[in-house]
matplotlib code that plots the C-alpha trace (Angstrom):
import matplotlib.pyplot as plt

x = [30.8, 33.2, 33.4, 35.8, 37.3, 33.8, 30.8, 28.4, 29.9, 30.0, 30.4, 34.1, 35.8, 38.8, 41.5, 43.8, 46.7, 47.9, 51.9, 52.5, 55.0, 52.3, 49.1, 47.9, 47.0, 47.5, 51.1, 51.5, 50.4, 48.4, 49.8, 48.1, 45.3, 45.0, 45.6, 42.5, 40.6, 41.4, 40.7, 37.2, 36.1, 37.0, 35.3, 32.2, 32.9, 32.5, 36.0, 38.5, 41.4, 44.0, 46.8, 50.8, 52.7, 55.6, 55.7, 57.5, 56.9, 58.6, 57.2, 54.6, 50.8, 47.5, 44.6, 41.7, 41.1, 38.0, 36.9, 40.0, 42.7, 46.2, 49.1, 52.3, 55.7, 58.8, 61.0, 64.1, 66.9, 68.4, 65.4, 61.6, 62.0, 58.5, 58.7, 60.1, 63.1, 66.8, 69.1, 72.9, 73.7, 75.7, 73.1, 70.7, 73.3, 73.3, 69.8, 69.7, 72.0, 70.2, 67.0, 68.6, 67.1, 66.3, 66.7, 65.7, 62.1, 61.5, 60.0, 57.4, 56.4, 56.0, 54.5, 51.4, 51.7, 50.8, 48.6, 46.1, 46.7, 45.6, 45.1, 46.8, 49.5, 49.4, 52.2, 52.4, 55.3, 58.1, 60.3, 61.0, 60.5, 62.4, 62.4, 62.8, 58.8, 59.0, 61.6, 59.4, 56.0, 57.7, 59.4, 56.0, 54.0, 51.6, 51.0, 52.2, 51.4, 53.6, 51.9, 54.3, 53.3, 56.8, 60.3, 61.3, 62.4, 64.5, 66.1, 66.8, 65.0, 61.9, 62.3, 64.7, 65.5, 68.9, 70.2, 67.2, 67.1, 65.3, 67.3, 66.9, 68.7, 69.4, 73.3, 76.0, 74.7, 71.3, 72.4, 74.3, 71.5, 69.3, 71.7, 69.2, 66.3, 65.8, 66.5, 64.2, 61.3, 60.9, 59.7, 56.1, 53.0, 52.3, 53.1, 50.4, 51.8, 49.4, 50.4, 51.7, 54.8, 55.5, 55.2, 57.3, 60.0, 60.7, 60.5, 63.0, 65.7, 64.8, 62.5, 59.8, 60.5, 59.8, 56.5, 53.4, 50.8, 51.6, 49.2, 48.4, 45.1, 44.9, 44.0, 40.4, 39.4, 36.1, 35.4, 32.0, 31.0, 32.8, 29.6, 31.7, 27.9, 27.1, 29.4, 28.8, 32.1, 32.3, 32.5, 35.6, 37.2, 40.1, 41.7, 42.0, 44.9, 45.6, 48.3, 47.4, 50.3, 53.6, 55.4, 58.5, 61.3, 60.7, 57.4, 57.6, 55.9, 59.3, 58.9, 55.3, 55.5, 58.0, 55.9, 52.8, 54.7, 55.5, 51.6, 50.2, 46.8, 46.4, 43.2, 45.2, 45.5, 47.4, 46.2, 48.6, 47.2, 49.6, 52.9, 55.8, 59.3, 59.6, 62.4, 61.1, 57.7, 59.9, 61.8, 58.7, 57.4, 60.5, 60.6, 57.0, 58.6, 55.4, 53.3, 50.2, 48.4, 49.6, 48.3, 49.2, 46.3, 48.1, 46.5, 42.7, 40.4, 38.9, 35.9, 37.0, 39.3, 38.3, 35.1, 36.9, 39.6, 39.1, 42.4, 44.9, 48.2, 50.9, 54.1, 55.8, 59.7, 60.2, 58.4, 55.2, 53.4, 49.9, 49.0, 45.7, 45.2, 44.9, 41.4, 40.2, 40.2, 38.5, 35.8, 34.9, 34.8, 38.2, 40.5, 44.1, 47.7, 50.3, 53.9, 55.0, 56.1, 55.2, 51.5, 50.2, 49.5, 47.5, 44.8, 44.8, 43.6, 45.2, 43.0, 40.0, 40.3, 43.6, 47.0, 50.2, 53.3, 57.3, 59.3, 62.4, 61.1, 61.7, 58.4, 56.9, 54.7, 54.2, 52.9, 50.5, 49.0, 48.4, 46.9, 44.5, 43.5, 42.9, 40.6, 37.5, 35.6, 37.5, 37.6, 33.5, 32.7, 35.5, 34.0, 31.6, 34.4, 36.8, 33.8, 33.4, 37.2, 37.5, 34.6, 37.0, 39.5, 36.0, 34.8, 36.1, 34.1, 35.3, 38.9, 37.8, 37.1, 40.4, 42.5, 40.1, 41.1, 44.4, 43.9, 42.0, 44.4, 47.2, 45.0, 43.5, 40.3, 37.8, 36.8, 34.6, 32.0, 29.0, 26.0]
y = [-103.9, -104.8, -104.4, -106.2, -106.5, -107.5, -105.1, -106.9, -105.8, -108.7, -109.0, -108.9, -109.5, -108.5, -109.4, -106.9, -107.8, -104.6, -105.0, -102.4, -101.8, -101.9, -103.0, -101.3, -97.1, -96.9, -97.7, -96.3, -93.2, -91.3, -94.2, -96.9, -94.9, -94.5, -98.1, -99.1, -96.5, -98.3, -101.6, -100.5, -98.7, -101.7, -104.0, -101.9, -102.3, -105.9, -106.7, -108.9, -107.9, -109.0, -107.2, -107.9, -106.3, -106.3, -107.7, -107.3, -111.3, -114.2, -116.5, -115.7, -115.8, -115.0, -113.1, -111.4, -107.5, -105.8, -109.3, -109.8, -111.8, -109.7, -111.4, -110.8, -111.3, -111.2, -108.7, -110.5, -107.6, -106.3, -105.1, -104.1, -100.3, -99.2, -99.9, -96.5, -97.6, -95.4, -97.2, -96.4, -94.7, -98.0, -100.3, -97.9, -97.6, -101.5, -101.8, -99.5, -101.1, -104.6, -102.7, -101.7, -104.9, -107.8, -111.0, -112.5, -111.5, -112.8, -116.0, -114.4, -112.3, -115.7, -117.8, -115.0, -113.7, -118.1, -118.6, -115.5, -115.7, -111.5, -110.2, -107.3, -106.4, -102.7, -101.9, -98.5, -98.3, -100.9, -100.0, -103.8, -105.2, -103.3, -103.3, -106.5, -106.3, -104.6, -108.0, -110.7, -109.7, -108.9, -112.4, -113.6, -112.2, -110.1, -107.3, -104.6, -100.9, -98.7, -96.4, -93.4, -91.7, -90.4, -90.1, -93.6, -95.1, -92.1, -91.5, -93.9, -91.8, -91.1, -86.9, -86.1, -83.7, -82.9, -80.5, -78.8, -78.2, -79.5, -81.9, -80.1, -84.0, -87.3, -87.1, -89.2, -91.8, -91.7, -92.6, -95.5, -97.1, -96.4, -98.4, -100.7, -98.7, -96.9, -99.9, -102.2, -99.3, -100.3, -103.4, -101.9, -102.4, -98.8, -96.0, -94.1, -90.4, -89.3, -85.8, -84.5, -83.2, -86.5, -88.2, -85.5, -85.8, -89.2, -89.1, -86.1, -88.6, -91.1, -93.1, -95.5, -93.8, -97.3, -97.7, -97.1, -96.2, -92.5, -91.4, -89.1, -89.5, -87.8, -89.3, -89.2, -89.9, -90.7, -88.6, -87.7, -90.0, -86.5, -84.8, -81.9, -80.6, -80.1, -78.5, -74.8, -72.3, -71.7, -67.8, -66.2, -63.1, -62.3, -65.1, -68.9, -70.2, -73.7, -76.4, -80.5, -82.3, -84.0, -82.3, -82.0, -79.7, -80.0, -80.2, -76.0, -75.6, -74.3, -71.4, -70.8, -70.2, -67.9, -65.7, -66.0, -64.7, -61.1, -61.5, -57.6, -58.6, -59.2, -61.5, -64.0, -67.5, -70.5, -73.9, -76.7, -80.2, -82.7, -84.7, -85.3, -86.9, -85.2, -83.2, -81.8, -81.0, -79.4, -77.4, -75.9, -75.2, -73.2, -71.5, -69.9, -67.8, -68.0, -66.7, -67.0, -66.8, -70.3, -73.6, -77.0, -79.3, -82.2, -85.2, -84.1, -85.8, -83.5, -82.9, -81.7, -79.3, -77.6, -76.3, -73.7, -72.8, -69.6, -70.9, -73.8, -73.5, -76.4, -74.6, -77.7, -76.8, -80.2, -81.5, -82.8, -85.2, -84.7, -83.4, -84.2, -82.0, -79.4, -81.4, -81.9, -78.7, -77.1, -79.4, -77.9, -74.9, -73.6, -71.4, -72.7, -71.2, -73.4, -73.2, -73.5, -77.5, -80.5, -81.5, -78.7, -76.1, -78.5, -78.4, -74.3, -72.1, -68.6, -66.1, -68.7, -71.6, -69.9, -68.4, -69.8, -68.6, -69.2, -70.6, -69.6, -66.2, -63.7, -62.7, -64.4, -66.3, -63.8, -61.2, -63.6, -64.7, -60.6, -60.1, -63.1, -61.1, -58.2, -59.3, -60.4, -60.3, -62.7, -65.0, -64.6, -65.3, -68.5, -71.3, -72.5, -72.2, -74.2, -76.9, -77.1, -77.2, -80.0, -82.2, -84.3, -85.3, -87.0, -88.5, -92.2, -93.9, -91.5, -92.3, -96.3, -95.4, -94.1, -97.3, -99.7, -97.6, -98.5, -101.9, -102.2, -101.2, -103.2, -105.8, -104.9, -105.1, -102.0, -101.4, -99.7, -99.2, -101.0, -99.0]
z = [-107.1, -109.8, -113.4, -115.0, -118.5, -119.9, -120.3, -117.1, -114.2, -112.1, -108.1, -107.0, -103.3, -102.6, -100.1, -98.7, -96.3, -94.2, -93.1, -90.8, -87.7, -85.1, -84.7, -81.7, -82.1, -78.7, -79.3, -82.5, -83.6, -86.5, -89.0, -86.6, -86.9, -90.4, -91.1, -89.2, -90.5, -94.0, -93.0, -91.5, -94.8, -96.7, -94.6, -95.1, -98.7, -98.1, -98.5, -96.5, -94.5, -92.2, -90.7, -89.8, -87.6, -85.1, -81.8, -78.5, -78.1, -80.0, -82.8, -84.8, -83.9, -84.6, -82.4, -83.4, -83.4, -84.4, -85.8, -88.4, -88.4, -86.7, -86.8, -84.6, -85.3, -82.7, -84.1, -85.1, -84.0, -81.4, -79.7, -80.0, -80.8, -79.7, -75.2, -74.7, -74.1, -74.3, -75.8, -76.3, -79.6, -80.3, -80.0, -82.0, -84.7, -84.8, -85.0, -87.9, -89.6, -89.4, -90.3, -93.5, -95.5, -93.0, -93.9, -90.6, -91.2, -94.4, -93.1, -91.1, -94.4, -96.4, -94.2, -93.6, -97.2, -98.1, -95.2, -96.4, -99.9, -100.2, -103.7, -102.8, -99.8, -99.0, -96.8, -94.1, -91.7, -92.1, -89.2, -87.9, -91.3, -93.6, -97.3, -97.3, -97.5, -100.6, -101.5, -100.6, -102.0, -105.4, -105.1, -104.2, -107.0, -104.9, -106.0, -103.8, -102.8, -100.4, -99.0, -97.8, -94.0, -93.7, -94.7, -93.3, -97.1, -97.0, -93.5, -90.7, -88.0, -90.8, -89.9, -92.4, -89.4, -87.7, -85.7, -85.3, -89.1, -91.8, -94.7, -97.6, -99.5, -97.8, -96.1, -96.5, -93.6, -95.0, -98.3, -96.8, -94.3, -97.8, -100.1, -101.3, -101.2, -104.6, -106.9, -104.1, -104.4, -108.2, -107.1, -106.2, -108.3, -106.9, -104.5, -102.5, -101.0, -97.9, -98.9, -102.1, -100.6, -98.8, -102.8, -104.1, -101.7, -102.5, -106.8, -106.1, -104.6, -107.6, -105.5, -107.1, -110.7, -112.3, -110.4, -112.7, -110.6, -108.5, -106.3, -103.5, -101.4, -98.9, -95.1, -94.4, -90.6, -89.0, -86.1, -86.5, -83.0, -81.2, -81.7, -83.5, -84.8, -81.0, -79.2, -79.2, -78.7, -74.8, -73.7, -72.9, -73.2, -75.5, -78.4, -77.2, -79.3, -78.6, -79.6, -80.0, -80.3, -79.0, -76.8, -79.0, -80.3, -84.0, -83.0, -83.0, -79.4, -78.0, -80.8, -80.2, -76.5, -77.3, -79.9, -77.4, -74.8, -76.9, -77.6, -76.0, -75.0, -71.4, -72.2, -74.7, -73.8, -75.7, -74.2, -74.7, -74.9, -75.6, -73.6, -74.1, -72.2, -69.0, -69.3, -72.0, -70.6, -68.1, -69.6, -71.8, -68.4, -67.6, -71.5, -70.4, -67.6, -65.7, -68.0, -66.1, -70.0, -70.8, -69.7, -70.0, -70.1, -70.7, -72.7, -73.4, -75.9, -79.3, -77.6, -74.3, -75.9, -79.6, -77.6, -75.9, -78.3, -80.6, -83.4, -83.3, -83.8, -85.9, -85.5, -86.8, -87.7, -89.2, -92.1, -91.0, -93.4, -92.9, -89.8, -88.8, -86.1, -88.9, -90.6, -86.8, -85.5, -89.1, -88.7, -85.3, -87.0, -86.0, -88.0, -87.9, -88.0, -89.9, -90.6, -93.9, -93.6, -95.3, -96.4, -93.6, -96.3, -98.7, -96.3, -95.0, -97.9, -96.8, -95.8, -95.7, -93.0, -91.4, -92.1, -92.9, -91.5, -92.5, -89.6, -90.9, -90.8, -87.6, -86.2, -88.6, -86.2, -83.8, -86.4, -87.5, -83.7, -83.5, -86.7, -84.9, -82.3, -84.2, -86.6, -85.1, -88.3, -89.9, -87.0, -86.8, -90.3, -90.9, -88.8, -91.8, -94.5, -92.0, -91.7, -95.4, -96.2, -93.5, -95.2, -97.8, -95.0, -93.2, -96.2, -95.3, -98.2, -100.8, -99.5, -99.5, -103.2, -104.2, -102.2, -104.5, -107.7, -106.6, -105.9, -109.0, -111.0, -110.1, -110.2, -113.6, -112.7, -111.4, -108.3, -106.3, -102.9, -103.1, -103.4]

ax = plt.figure().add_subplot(projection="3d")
ax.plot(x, y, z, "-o")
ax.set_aspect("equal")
plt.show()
């Protein structure tokens, strides 16, 4: 339901083209995700959708997923980045440096962006296609919004990370594979932050200070089909900490097996659910010394694990955009420790869904998983503030109702979720 310029409000249907990297979650990652969860809530909304994204194939073709329109496009460089693949440092810098603005994919852009006609383009990841997204749809006249998932407008390898540190600016080689970026970001009818530190971090390098529309809204998932309302707490002695995740260096899990490790209590546990490249699975395995405490549980779905966990832990060292295995695990009921990274602490509220910790900070962890097992009144009476705290991150219409304020307004219309 629209209502326009005049006073009746009159019936409005929108069309929304996604570009993204990938198409396929199962690829991807929690971008892929999000994107679909988007494009569902929309088409609930009655609106239209259709998605680009990069192939592994040549040419450009259409097939059908989840009854919309996907199209694929070969990637015109070097290589597809996404098969796993090692490449030489060469070849990646190469890559890169074609990825910087590609011309190449341009055509691919138009020929979708005229074939759908969308009213508006709202683009995710653009590893693959570069800016020269932002290029074309300007040049097009469709209105545009960028929605920001990481750091990639800002940093070739999207972590802002190096040398197991965090970049507090972007370096000299950054700057240079992100020439054209700032002026090109300008371009955007609007600019959509997932987190309010991933929005920040890019206005503070002088990105997308032209745009007029600013926002920040927050992912919202659907996972009510887990059956999180029925799945009681199984019994165990001592704390159940558990970790979701990659298994990754800036990921923080090295630093957390550590801290567990000087844990006291014999009955402790930390669970680790998650994979990761082999030697680095292996050498985590090493790092735990034979702790018989810890256990690796490899990949394990929400509902097979949250159930027997007592608190998760995201020790992320990097700068973690928006986490959401911190909104899953509080709507099972589950306290969580977080470091003090990225959009991680605009979803714990200290001392009332979990704890934040510093990772910069000796002991800082560790003093926080003891204070944990220690205070079993705190862990008894948090699993109902965790629930409601996690209710906003699940509420996929209200989120579909923010997108169409933004598609609204760069169309100059209103719009909203029909009744």
């Amino acid at each position: 339901m629209v209502c326009g310029v005049a006073k009746a409000p009159v019936e409005w249907h929108v069309k929304i083209l996604f570009i993204n990297a990938l198409a396929d979650p199962k690829i991807g990652g929690g971008a892929e995700v999000i994107v679909w969860e988007q494009i569902s809530g929309l088409l609930r909304a009655g609106h239209e959708c259709a998605l680009l994204a990069t192939s592994s194939q040549a040419g450009l073709k259409q097939i059908k997923m989840n009854g919309i329109p996907v199209w694929l496009a070969g990637i015109r460089n070097l290589y597809w980045p996404y098969d796993n693949r090692n490449r030489p440092a060469a070849l990646r810098m190469i890559w890169h440096t074609i990825d910087i603005y590609n011309p190449l994919m341009l055509g691919y852009m138009r020929q979708v962006i005229q074939s759908e006609h969308p009213d508006v383009i709202s683009m995710h990841n653009l590893p693959g296609w570069s800016v020269a997204a932002w290029a074309i749809a300007s040049r097009l006249g469709v209105p545009a919004v960028q929605v920001l998932h990481d750091t990639y407008s800002l940093c070739p390898n999207a972590t802002m990370y190096k040398k197991q540190r965090n970049c507090s600016h972007q370096c000299a080689n950054c700057r240079l594979f992100r020439l054209p970026h700032r002026a090109l970001s300008n371009r955007l009818s609007a600019v959509v932050g997932v987190s309010q530190y991933i929005l920040d971090r890019h206005v503070t390098e002088g990105y997308f200070n032209k745009v007029p529309i600013r926002r920040v809204i927050h992912n919202a998932r659907d996972i009510q089909n887990q059956g999180i309302d029925h799945q009681p707490t199984t019994k165990h002695s001592g704390i159940r900490f558990g970790y979701v995740g990659r298994l990754a260096p800036p990921k923080g899990i090295g630093e957390l097996i550590d801290a567990f490790r000087s844990v006291t209590e014999v009955d402790s546990e930390l669970w680790i659910a998650g994979t990761g490249k082999a030697m680095v699975e292996a050498e985590l395995r090493a790092r735990t010394h034979g702790d018989m405490r810890i256990r690796f549980v490899g990949r394990v779905t929400p509902k097979e694990l949250y159930p027997y966990l007592d608190v998760l832990v995201v020790p992320s060292s990097l700068q973690d955009t928006l986490p959401s295995v911190v909104f899953e695990a509080l709507a099972y009921g589950k306290p969580v420790i977080g470091s003090r990274r990225g959009g991680i602490p605009e979803m714990i509220r200290q001392g009332e869904n979990g704890l934040l910790f510093d990772p910069d900070k000796h002991g800082d962890l560790l003093a926080t998983l003891q204070w944990f097992n220690n205070s079993a009144s705190f862990r008894s009476s948090v699993g109902q503030a965790a629930i409601e705290s996690a209710k906003p991150f699940l509420d996929t219409v209200a989120c579909t109702q923010k997108y169409l304020q933004v598609y609204g307004d760069v169309m100059g219309t209103h719009l909203q979720v029909s009744d």
